[in-house]
TILODREN-256502 format. One line per 5 residues: number of its first residue (from 1); for each residue x, y, z of N, C-alpha, C. Coordinates in steps of 0.05 Angstrom, whole numbers, always signed. Layout:
TILODREN-256502
NUM) X:Y:Z:X:Y:Z:X:Y:Z ~ ...
This chain:
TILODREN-256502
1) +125:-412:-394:+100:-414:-409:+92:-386:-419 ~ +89:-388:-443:+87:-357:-454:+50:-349:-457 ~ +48:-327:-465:+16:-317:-465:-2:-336:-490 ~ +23:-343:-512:+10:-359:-529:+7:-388:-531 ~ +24:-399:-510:+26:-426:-501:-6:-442:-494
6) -18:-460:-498:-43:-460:-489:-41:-469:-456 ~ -65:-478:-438:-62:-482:-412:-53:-523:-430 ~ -68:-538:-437:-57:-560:-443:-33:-568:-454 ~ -13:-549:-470:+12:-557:-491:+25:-535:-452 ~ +16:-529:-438:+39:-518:-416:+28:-543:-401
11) +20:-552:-394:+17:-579:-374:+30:-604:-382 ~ +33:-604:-410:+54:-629:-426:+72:-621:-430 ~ +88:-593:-429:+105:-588:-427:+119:-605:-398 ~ +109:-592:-379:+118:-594:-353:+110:-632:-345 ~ +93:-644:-357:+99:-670:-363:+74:-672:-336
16) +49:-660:-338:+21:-665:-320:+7:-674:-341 ~ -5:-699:-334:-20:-713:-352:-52:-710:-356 ~ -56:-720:-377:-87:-705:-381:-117:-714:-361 ~ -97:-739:-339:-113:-755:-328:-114:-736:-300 ~ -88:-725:-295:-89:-706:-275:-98:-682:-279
21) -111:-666:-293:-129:-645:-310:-148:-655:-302 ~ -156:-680:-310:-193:-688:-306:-200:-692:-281 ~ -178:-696:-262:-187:-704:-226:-182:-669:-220 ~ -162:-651:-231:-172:-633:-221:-194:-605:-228 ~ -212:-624:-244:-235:-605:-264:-258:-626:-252
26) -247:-645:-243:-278:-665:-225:-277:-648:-197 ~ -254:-646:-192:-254:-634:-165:-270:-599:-176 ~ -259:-591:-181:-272:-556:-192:-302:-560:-193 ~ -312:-580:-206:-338:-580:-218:-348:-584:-197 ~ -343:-612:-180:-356:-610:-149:-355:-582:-134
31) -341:-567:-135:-329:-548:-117:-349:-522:-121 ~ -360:-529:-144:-366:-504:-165:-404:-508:-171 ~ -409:-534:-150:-427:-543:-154:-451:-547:-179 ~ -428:-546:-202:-436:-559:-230:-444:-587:-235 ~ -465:-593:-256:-463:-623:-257:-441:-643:-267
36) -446:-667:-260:-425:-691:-261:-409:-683:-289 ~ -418:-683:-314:-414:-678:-341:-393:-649:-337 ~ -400:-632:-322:-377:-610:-333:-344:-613:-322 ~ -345:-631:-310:-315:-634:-308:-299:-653:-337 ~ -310:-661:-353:-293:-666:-371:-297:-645:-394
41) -320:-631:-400:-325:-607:-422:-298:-587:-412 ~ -296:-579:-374:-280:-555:-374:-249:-572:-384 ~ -242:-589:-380:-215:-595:-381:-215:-595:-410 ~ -232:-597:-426:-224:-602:-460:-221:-572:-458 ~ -246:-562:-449:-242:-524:-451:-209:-519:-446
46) -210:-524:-418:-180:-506:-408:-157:-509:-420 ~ -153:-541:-432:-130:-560:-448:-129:-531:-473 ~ -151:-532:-482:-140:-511:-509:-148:-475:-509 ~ -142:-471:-487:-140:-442:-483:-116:-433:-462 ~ -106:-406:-475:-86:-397:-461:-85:-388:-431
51) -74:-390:-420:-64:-377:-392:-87:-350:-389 ~ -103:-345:-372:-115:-318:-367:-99:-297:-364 ~ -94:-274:-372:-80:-261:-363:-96:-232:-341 ~ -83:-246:-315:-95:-223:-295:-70:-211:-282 ~ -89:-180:-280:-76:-161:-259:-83:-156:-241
56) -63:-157:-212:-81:-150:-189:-66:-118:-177 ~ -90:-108:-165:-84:-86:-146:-88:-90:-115 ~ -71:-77:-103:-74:-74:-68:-75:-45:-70 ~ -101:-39:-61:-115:-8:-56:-103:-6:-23 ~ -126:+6:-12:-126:+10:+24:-137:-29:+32
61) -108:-34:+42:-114:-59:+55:-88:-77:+73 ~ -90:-97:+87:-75:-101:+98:-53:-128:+88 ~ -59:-139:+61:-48:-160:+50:-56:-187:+57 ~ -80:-186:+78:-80:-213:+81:-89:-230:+59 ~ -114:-214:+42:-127:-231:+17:-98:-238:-2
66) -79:-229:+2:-57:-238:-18:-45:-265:-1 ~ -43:-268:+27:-33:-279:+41:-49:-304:+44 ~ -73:-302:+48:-92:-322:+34:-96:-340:+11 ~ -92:-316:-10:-76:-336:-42:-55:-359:-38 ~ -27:-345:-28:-6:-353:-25:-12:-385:+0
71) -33:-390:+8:-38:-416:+24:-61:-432:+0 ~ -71:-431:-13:-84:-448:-29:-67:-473:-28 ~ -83:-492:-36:-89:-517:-37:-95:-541:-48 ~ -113:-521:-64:-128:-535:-84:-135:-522:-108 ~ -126:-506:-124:-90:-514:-136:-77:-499:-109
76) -53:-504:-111:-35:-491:-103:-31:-461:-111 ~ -17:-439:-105:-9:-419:-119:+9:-417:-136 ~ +31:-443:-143:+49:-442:-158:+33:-454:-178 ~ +19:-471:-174:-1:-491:-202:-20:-466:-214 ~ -28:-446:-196:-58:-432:-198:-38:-416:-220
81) -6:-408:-210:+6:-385:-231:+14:-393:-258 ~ +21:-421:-248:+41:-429:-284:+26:-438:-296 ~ +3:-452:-285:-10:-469:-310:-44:-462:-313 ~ -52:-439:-295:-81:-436:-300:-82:-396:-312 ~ -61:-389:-295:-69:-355:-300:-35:-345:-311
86) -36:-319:-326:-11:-313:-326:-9:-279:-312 ~ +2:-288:-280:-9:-266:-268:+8:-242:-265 ~ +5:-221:-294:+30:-207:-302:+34:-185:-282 ~ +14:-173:-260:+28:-157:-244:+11:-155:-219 ~ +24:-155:-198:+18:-159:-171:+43:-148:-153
91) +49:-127:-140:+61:-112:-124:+69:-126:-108 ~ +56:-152:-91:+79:-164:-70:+86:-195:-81 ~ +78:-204:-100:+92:-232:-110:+107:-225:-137 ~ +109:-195:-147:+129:-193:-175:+156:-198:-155 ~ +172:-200:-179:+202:-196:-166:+211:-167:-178
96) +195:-163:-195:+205:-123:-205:+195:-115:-188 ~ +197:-85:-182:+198:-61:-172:+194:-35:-191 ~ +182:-10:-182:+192:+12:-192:+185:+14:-217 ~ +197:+25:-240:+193:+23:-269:+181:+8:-282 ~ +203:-17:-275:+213:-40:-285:+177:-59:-284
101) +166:-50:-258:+133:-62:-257:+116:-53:-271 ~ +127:-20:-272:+104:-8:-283:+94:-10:-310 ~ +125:-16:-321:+123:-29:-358:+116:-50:-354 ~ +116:-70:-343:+101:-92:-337:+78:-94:-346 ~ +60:-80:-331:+32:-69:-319:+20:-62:-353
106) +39:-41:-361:+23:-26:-387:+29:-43:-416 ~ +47:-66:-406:+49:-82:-426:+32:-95:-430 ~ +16:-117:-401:+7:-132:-403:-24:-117:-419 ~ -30:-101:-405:-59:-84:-413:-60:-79:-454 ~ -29:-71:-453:-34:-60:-489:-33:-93:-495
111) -32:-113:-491:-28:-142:-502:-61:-160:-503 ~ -62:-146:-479:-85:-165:-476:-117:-147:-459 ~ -123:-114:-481:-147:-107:-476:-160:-125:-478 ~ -187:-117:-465:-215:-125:-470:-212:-156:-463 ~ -186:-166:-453:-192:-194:-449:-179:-199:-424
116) -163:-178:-406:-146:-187:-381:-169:-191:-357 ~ -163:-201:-329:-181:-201:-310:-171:-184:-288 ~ -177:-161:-273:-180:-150:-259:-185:-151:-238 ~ -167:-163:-215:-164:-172:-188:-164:-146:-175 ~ -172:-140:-149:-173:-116:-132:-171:-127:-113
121) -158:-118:-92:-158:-123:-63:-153:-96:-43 ~ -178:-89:-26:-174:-64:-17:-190:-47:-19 ~ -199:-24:-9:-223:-10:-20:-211:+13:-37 ~ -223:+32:-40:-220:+58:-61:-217:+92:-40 ~ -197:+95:-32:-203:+121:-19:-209:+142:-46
126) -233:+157:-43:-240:+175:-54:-240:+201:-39 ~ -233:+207:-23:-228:+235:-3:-209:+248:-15 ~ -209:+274:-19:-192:+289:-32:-186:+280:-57 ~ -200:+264:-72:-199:+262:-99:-179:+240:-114 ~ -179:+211:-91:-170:+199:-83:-133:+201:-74
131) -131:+225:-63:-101:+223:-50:-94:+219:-34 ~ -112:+194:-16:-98:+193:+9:-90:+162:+11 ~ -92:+148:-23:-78:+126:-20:-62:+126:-51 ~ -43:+128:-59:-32:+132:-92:-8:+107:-85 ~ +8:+108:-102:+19:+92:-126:+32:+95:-149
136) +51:+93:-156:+73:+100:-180:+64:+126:-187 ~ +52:+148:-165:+47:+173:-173:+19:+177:-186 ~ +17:+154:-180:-26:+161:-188:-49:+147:-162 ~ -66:+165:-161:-88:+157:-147:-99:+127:-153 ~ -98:+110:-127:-119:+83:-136:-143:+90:-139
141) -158:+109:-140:-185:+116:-154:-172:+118:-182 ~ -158:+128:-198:-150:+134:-221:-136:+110:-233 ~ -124:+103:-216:-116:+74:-232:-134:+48:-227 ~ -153:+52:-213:-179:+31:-224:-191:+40:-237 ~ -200:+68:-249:-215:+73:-269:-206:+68:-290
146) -183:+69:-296:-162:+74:-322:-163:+47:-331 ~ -160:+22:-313:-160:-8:-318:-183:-24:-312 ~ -196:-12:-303:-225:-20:-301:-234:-19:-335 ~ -223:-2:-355:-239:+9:-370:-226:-9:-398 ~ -207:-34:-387:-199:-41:-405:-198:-72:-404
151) -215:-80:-381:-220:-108:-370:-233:-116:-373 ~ -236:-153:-385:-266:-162:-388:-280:-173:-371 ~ -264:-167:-339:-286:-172:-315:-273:-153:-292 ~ -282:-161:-276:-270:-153:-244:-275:-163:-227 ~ -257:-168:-210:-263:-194:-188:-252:-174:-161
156) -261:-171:-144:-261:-150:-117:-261:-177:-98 ~ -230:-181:-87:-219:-204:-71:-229:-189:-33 ~ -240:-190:-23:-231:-195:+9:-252:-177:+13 ~ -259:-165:+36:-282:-154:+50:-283:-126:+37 ~ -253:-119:+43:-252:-84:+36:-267:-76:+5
161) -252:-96:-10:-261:-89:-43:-283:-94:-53 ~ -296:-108:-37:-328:-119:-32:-339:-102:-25 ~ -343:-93:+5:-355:-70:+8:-344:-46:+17 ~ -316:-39:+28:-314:-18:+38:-292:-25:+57 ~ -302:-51:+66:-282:-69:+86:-273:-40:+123
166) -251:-48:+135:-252:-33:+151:-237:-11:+155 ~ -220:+3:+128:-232:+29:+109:-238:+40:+119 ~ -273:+34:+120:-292:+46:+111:-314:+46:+142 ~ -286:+34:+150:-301:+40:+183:-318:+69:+194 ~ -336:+76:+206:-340:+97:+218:-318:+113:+239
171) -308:+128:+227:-323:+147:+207:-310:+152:+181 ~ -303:+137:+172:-291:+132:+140:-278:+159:+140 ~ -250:+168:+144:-236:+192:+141:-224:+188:+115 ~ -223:+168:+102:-213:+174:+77:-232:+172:+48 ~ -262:+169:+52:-273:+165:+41:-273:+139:+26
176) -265:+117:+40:-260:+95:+17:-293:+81:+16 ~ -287:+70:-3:-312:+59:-20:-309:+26:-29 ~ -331:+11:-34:-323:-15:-51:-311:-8:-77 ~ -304:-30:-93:-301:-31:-120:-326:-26:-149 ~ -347:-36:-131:-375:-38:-146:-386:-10:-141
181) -375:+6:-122:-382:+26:-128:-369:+47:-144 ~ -346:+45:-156:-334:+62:-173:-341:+49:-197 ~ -335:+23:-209:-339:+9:-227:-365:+3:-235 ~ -379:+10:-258:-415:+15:-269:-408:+3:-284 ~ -391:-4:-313:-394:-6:-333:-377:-41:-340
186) -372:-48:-320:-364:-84:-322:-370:-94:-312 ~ -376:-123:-319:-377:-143:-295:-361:-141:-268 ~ -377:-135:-245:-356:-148:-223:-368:-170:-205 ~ -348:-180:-197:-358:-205:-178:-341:-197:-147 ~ -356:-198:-123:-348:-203:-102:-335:-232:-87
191) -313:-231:-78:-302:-254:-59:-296:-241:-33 ~ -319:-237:-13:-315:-222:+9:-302:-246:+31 ~ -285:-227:+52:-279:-247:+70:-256:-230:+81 ~ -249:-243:+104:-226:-226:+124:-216:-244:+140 ~ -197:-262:+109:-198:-250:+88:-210:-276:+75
196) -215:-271:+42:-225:-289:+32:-216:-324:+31 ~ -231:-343:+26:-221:-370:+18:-208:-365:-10 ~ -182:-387:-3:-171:-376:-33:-173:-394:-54 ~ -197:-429:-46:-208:-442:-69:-222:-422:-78 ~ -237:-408:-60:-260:-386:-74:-250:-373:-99
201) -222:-355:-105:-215:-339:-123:-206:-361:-147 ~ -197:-379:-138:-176:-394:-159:-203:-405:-177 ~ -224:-420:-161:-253:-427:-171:-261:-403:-188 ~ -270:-375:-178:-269:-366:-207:-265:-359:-230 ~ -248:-358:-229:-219:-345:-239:-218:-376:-264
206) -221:-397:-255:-219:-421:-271:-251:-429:-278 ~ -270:-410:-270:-294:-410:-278:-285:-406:-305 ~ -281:-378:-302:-284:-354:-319:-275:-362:-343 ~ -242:-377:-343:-231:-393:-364:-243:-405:-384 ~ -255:-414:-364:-278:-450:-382:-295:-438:-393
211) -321:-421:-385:-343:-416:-397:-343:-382:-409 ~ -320:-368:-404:-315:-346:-414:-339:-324:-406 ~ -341:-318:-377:-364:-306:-362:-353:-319:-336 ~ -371:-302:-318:-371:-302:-294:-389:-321:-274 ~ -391:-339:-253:-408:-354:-246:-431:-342:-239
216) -450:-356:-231:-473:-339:-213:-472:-333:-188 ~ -482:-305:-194:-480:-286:-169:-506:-287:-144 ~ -496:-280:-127:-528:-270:-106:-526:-245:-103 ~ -544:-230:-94:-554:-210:-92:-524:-191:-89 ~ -509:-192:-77:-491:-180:-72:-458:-187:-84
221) -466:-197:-112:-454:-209:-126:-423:-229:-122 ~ -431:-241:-104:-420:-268:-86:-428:-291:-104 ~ -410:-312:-114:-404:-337:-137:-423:-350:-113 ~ -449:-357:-125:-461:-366:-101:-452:-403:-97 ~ -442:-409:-111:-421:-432:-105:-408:-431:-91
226) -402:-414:-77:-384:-408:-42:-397:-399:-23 ~ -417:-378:-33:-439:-363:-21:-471:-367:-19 ~ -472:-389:-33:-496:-393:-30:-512:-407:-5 ~ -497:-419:+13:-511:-435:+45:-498:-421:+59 ~ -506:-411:+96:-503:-403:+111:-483:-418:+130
231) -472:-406:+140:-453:-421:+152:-463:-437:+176 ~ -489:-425:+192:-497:-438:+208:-513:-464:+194 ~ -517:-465:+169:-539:-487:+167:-509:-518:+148 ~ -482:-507:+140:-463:-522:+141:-453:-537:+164 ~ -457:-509:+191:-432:-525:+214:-440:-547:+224
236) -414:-565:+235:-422:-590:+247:-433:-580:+272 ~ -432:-565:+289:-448:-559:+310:-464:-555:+319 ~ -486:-554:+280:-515:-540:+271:-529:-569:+302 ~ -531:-596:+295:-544:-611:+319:-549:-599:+346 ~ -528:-589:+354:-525:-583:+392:-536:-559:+393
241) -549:-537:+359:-565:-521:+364:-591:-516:+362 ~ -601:-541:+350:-627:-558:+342:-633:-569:+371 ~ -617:-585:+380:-615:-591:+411:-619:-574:+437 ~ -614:-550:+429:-614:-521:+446:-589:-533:+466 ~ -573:-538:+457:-541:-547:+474:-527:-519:+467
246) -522:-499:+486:-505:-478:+478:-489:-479:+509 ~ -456:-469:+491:-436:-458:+506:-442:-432:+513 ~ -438:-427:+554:-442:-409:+555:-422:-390:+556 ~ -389:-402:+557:-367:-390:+562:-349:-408:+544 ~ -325:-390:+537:-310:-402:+523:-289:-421:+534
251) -300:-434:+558:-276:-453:+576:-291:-462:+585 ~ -331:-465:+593:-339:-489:+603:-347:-516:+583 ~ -355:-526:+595:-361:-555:+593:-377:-553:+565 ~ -389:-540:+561:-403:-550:+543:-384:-533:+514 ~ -367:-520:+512:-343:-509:+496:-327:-531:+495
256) -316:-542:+513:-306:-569:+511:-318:-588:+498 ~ -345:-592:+502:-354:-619:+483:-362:-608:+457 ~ -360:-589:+444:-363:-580:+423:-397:-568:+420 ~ -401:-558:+441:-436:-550:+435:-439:-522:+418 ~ -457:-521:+410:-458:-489:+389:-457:-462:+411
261) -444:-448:+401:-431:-427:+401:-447:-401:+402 ~ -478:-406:+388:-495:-384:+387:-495:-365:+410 ~ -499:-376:+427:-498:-354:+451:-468:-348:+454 ~ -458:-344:+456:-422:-328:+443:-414:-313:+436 ~ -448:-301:+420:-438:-284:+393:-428:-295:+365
266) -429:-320:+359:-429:-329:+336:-447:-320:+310 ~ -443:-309:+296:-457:-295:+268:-460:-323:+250 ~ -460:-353:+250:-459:-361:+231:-482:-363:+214 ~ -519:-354:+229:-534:-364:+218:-542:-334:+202 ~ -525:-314:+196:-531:-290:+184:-509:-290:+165
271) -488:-310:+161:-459:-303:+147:-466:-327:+131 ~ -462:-318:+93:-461:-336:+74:-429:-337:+66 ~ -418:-367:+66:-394:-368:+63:-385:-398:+61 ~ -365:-404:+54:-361:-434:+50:-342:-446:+72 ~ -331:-425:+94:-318:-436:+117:-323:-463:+124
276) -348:-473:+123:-357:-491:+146:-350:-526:+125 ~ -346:-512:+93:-347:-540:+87:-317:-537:+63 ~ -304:-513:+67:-281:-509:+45:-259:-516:+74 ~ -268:-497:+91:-243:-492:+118:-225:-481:+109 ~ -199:-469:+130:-174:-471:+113:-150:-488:+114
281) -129:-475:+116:-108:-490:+113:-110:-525:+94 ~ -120:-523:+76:-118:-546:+64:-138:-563:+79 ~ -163:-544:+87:-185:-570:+88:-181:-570:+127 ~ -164:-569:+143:-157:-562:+165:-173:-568:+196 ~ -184:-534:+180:-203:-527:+205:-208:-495:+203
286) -232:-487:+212:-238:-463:+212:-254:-452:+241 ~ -263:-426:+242:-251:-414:+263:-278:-424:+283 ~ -301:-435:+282:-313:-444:+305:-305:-477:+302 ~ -290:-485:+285:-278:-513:+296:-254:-506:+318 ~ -245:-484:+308:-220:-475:+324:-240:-472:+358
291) -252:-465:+356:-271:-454:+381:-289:-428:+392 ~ -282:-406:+369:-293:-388:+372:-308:-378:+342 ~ -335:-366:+357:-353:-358:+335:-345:-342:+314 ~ -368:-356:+291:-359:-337:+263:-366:-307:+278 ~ -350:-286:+265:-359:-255:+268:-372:-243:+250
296) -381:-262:+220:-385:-250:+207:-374:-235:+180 ~ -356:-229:+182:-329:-211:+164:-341:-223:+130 ~ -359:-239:+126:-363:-232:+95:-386:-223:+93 ~ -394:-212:+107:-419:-196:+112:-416:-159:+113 ~ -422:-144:+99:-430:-119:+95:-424:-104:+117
301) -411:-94:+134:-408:-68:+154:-407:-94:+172 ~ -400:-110:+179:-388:-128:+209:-381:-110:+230 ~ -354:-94:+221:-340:-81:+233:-362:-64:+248 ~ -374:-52:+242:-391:-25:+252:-413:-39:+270 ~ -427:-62:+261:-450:-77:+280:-439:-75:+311
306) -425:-83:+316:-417:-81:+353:-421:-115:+356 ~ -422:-111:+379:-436:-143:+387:-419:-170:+383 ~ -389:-168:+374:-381:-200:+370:-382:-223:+386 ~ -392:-215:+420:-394:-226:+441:-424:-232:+450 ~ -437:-221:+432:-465:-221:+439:-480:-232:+417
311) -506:-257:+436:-516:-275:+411:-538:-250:+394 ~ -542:-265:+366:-550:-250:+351:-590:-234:+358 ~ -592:-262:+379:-621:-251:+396:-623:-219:+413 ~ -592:-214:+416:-591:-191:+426:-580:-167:+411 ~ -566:-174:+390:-555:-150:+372:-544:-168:+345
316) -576:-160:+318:-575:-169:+297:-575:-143:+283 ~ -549:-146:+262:-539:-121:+239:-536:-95:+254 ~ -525:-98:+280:-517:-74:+297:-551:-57:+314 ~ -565:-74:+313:-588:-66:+317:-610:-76:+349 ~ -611:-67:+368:-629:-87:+381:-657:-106:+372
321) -654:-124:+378:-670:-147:+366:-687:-161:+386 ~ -715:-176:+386:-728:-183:+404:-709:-208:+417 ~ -713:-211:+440:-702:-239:+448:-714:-264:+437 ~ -693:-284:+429:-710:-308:+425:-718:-308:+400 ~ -703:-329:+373:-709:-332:+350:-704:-305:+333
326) -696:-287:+335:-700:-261:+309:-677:-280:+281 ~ -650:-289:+297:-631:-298:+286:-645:-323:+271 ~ -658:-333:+279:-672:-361:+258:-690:-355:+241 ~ -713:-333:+254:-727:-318:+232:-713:-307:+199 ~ -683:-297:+212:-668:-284:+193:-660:-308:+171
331) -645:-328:+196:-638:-356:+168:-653:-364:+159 ~ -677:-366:+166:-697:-382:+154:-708:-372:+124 ~ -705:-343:+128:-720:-323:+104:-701:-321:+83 ~ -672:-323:+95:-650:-325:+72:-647:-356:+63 ~ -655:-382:+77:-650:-403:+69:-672:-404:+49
336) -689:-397:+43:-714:-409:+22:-705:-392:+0 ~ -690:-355:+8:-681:-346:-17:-663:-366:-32 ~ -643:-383:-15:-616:-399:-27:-625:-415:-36 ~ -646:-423:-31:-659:-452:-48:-665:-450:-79 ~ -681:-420:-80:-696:-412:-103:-674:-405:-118
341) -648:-387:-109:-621:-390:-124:-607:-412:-126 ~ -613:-425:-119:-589:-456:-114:-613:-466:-146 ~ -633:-466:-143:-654:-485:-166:-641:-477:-204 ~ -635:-440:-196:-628:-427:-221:-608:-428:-218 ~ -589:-433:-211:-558:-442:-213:-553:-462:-217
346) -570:-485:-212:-564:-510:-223:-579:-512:-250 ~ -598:-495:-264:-599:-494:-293:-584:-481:-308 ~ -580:-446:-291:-551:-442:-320:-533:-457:-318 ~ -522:-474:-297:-496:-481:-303:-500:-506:-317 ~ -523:-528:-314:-525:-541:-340:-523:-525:-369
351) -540:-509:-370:-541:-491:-394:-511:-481:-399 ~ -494:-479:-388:-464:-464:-392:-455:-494:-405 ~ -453:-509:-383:-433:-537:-393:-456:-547:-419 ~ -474:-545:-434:-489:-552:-459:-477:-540:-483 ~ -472:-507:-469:-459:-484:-490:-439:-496:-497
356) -416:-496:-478:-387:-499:-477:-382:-536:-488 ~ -399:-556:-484:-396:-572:-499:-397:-573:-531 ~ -417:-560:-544:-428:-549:-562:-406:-533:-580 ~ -389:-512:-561:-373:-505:-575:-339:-518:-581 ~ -331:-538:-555:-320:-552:-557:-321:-585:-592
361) -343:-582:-583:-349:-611:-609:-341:-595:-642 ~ -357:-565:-641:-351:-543:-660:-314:-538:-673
């Protein structure tokens, strides 16, 4: 499928019918918490536009947000490559190397300025003027500025590129940084996580396609369609903590019958994320179904707070906290924020799918 191929004349190529497009743009739209109506506007959208063309980088990081991609689901990663993005350079899924990538790289950019998408994974060492992480002989501070400056978004995949990730641990010896903080002059959107959901990226990324923009953000520019509910007010366990049913150890009785985890050290009622209702492995299970508490990890400095063993009544944002409720005080004050964003997210995105019909009928 070539750059000029559209995403619909490459899906009839490969002989995917237009009926299977619309179950998977009902599915997106649910996913994406759009109304009923935008799953057939995005599929007329996506049917007649080309392949996105994105580039990704791995700054300071450990590959899991790539390793994360590579398990999707919903699309797949081979569906997410051939028939939704055309993803012309990425260091551990090219089959080039060496040169041979690097013309790659400067092809794809002189082909498709001002219109490629800009994947990051990793933070930004800026210490010594970023040389303590390079690349085909250039600084990744220099080669995100350089491509930053020629992208019509940015999307900062996994904790590090979000904020700093654990980098940027204390005492940050290499000076690394988020992506949002080198980058002033574009859109960026955060997909924090350690490592991220990878419906989360593919969801924007096939946002972005359809309505040509970025979804809505929260404060910390998180697609609040993944980010917008707390994990504690998702989990199935939320009952047995309404109930005041808590495990006190990770092997008694009440760990066994599945009681909440709060006292554990579980972070879920301070962590916005879609674990509790995306999961992984294809829907699966995630990590307090598995049995042990969220830690947090799409949350801002995790690493540095202390405490993964300790409930949040005793150490909230690395901080001592009164006993008893601070952690519900906290959800409670962010749940009424999510509401008042959940109210304006469900008008632009009518307002988007009105546009994009509008220009579709056009």
């Amino acid at each position: 499928m070539s750059h000029h191929e559209t995403i619909g004349e490459g899906l009839a190529r490969r002989g995917i019918s237009r009926r299977a497009l619309l179950r998977y743009t009902a599915w997106l739209a649910s996913l994406m918490a759009l109304p009923p109506t935008a799953s057939r506007v995005m599929a007329e959208t996506l049917a007649g536009q080309p392949r996105q063309p994105v580039i990704w980088l791995s700054f300071q990081e450990c590959t899991g947000c790539t390793e994360s991609l590579t398990r999707s689901f919903s699309p797949t990663l081979e569906d997410l490559i051939f028939d939704l993005i055309s993803l012309d350079y990425h260091e551990t899924l090219m089959a080039a190397s060496g040169a041979p990538a690097e013309a790659a790289l400067e092809a794809s950019r002189e082909e498709n300025r001002g219109k490629y998408v800009l994947v990051v994974d990793g933070s930004v060492a800026t210490g010594l003027e970023g040389a303590y992480s390079t690349n085909a002989g250039k600084t990744n501070l220099a080669t995100l500025k350089d491509l930053a400056a020629d992208a019509a978004a940015v999307i900062g995949v996994g904790t590090c590129a979000a904020y700093g990730g654990l980098p940027m641990a204390d005492p940050n010896p290499t000076g690394a940084k988020a992506i949002a903080d080198i980058v002033k002059d574009k859109p960026v959107v955060n997909i924090p996580g350690c490592p991220p959901i990878p419906e989360a990226i593919a969801g924007t990324v096939a946002y972005f396609v359809t309505f040509g923009k970025l979804p809505d953000l929260d404060h910390l520019n998180r697609p609040l369609a993944f980010f917008g509910d707390s994990i504690h007010d998702r989990c199935y366990r939320r009952t047995f903590y309404d109930q005041g049913k808590f495990a006190k150890a990770f092997d008694d009785e009440g760990a066994r019958k599945g009681w909440c985890l709060y006292e554990l050290g579980c972070k879920g009622p301070v962590t916005w994320n879609a674990c509790a209702t995306l999961k992984w492995n294809g829907g699966t299970s995630f990590p307090i179904q598995s049995g042990h508490g969220c830690i947090g990890c799409s949350e801002p400095d995790f690493w540095d707070r202390g405490g993964i063993y300790q409930p949040l009544s005793a150490v909230v944002m690395g901080k001592p906290a009164l006993v008893g409720g601070a952690a519900v005080v906290a959800g409670a004050a962010a749940g009424t924020a999510s509401a008042v964003l959940a109210r304006k997210r469900k008008a632009a995105a009518e307002a988007s799918v009105q546009k994009a019909k509008e220009g579709t009928q056009e």
